[in-house]
C-alpha positions as CSV (number, residue, x, y, z in Angstrom):
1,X,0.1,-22.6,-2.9
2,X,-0.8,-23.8,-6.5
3,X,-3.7,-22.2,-7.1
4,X,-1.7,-18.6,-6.1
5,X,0.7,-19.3,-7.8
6,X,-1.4,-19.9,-11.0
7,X,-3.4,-16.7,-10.2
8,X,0.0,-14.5,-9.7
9,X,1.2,-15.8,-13.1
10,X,-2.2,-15.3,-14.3
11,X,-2.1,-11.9,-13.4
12,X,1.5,-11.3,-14.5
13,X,0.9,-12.4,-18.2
14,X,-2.7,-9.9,-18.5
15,X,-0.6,-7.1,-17.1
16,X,1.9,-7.6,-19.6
17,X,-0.7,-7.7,-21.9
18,X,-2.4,-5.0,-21.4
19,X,0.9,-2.9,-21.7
20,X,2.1,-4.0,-24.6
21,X,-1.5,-3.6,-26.0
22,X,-1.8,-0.1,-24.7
23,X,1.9,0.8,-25.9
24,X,1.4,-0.3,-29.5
25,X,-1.9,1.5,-29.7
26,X,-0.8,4.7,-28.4
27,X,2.4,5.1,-30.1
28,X,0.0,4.8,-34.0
29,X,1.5,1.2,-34.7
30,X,-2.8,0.8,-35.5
31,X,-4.6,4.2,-35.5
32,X,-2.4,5.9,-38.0
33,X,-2.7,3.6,-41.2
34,X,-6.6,3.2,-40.1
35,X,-6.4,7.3,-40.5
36,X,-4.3,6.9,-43.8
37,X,-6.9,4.4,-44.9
38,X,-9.8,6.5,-44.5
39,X,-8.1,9.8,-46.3
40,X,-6.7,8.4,-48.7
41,X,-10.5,7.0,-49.3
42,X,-12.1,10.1,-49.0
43,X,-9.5,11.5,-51.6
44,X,-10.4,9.3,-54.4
45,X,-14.6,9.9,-53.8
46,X,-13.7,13.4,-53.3
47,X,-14.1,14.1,-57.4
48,X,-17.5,12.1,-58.2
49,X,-19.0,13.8,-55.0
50,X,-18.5,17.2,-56.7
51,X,-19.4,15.6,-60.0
52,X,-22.4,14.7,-57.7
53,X,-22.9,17.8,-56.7
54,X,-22.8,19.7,-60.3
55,X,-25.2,17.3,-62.0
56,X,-27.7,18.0,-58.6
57,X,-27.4,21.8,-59.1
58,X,-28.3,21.5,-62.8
59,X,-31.6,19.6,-62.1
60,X,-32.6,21.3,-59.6
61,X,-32.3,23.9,-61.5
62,X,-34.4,23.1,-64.6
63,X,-37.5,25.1,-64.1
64,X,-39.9,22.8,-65.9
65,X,-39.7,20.5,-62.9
66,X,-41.7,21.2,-59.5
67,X,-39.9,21.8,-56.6
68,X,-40.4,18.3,-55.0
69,X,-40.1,16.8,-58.0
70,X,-36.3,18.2,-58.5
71,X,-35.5,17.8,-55.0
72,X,-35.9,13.9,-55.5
73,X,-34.8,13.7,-59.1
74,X,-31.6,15.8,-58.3
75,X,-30.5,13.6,-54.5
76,X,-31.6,10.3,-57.2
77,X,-28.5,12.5,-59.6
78,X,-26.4,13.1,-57.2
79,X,-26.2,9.5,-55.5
80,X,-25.8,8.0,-58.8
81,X,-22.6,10.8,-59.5
């Protein structure tokens, strides 16, 4: 009677578990501040990606380059920022 009583407790305290685990995620207690995390993120590269992306559209464009030549000299550009 022990060993089913061990297993019934054992039980008891993963159910609880497993509620309060499932409770706290679904109400945003974790998933919204990882989502306010990753846009608040994004929001502060969001100016050197289009800094990125004007720098990339002016080598490309320089006509004394060749075509693969730009390509790689303006993504080596625009990675830097």
């Amino acid at each position: 009677t022990t060993s089913a009583l061990n297993s019934a407790l054992c039980l008891r305290r993963a159910t609880l578990f497993v509620s309060i685990v499932s409770t706290w995620l679904f109400r945003g207690h974790y998933v919204y501040p990882l989502g306010a995390r990753i846009q608040d993120d994004m929001a502060s590269r969001l100016p050197f990606i289009g800094l990125g992306a004007l720098y990339f559209v002016i080598v490309v464009s320089d006509a004394s380059l060749g075509f693969a030549a730009g390509r790689v000299l303006g993504g080596v550009v625009f990675s830097l920022g």
